[in-house]
Biotite code that builds the C-alpha atoms (Angstrom):
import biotite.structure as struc

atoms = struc.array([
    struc.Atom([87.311, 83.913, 86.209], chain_id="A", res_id=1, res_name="UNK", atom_name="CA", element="C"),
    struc.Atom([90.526, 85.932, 86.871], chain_id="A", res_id=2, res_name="UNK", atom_name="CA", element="C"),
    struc.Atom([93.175, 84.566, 88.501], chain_id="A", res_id=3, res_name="UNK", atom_name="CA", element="C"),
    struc.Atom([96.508, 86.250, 89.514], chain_id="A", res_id=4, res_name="UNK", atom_name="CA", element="C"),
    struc.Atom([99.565, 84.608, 91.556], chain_id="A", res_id=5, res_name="UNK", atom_name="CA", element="C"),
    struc.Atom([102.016, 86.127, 93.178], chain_id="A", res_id=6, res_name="UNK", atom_name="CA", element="C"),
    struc.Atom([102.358, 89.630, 91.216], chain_id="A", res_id=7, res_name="UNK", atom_name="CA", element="C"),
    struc.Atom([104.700, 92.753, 92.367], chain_id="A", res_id=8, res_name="UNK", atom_name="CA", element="C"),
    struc.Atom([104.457, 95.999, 90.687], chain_id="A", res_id=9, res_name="UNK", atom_name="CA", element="C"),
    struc.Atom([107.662, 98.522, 91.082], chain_id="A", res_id=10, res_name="UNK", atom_name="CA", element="C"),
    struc.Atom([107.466, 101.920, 89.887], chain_id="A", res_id=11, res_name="UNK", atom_name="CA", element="C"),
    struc.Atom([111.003, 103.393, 90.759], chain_id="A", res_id=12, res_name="UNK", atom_name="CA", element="C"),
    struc.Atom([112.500, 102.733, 93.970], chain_id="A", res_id=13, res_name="UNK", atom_name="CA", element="C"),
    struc.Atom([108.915, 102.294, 95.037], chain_id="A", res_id=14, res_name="UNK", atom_name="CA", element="C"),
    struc.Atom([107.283, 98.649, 95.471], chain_id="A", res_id=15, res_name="UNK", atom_name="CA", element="C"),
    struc.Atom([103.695, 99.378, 95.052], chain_id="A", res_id=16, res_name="UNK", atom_name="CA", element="C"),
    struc.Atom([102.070, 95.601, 94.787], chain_id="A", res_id=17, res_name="UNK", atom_name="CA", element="C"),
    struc.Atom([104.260, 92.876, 96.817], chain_id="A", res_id=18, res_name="UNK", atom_name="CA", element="C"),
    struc.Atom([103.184, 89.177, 96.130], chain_id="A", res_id=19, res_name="UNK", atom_name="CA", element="C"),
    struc.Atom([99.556, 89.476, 95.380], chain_id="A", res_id=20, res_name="UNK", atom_name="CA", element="C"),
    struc.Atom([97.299, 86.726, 94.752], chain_id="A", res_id=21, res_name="UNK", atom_name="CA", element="C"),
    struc.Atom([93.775, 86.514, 94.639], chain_id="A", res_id=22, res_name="UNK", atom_name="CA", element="C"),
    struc.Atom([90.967, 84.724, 92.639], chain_id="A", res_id=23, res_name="UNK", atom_name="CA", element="C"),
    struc.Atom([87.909, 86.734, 91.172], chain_id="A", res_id=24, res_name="UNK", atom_name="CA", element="C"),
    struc.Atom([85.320, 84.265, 90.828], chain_id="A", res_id=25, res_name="UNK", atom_name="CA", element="C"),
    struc.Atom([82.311, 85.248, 88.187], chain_id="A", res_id=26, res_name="UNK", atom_name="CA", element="C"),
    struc.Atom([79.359, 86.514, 89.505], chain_id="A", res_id=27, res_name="UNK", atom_name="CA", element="C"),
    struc.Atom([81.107, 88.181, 92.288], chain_id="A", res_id=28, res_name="UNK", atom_name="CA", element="C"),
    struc.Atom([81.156, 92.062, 92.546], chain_id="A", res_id=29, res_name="UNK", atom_name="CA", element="C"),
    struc.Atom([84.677, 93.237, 92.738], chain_id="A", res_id=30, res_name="UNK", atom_name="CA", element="C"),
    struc.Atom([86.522, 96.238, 93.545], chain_id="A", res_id=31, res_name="UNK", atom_name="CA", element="C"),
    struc.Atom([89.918, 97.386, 92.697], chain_id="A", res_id=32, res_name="UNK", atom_name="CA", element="C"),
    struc.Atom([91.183, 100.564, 95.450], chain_id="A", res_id=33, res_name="UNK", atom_name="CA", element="C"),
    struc.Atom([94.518, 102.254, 94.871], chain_id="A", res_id=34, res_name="UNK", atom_name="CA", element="C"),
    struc.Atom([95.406, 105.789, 92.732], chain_id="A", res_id=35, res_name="UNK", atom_name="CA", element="C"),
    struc.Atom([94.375, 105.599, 89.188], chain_id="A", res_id=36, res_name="UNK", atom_name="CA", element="C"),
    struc.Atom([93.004, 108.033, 86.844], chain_id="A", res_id=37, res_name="UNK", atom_name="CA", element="C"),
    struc.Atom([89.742, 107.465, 87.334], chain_id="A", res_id=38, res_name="UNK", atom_name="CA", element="C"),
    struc.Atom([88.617, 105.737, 84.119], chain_id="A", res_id=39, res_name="UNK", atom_name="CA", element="C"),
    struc.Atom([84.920, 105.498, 83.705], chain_id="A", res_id=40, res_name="UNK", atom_name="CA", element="C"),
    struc.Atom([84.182, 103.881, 80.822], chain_id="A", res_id=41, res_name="UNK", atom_name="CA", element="C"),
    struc.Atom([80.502, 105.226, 80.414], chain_id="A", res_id=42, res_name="UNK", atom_name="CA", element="C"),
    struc.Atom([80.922, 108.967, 80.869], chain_id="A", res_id=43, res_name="UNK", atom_name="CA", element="C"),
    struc.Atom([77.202, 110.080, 80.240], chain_id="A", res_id=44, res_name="UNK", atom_name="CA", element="C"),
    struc.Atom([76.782, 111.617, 82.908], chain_id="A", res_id=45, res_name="UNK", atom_name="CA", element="C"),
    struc.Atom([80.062, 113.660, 82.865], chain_id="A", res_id=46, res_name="UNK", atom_name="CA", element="C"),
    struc.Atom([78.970, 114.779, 79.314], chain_id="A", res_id=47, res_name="UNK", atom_name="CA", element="C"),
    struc.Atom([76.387, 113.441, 77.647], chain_id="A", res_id=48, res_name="UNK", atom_name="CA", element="C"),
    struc.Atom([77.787, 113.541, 73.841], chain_id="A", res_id=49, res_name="UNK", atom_name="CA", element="C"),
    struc.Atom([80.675, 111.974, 75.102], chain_id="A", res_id=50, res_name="UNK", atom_name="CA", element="C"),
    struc.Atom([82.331, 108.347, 73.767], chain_id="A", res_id=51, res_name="UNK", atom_name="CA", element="C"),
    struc.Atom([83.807, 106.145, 75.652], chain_id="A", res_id=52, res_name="UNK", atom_name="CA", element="C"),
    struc.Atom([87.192, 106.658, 73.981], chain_id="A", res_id=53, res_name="UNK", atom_name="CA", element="C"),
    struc.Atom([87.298, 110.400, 73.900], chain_id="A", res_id=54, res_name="UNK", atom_name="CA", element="C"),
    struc.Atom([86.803, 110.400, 77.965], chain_id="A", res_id=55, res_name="UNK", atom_name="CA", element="C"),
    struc.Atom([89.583, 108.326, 78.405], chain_id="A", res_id=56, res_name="UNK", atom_name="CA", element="C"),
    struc.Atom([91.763, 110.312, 76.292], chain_id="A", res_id=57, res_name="UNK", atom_name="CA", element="C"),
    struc.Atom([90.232, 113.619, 78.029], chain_id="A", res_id=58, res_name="UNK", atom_name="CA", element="C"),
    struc.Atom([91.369, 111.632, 81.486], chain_id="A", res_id=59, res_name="UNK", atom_name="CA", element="C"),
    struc.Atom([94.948, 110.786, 80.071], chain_id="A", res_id=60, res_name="UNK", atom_name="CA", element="C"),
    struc.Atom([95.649, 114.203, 78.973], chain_id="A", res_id=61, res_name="UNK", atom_name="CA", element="C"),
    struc.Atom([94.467, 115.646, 81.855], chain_id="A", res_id=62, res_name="UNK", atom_name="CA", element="C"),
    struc.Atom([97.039, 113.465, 83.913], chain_id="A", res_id=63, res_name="UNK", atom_name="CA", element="C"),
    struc.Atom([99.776, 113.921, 81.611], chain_id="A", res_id=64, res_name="UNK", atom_name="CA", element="C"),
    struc.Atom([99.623, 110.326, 80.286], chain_id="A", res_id=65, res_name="UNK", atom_name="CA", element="C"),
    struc.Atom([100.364, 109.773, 76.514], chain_id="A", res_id=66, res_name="UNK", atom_name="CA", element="C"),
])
């Protein structure tokens, strides 16, 4: 189970998560929505003789993350 209380994310001057709380139970399908860089952590289908790792570095350079 995950279990958050009461979070708020600033980035800046910008308040991008204000007192969130909310339960994920297991079994239960998920999903997330907001910007991110897209992670997808089984990139076969972008490129076959890809790992895991080496997409996610491919999608932090590409963003200009370190």
């Amino acid at each position: 189970m995950i279990e958050l209380r009461g979070l708020t994310k600033v980035y800046g001057p910008t308040k991008a998560v204000d007192d969130l709380s909310f339960t994920v139970k297991p079994g239960i399908v998920t999903g997330f929505l907001g910007p991110n860089v897209g992670a997808l952590l089984d990139a076969k289908w972008v490129h076959p003789n890809r790992s895991a790792r080496a997409h996610l570095q491919w999608m932090a350079a590409s963003n200009g993350i370190p």
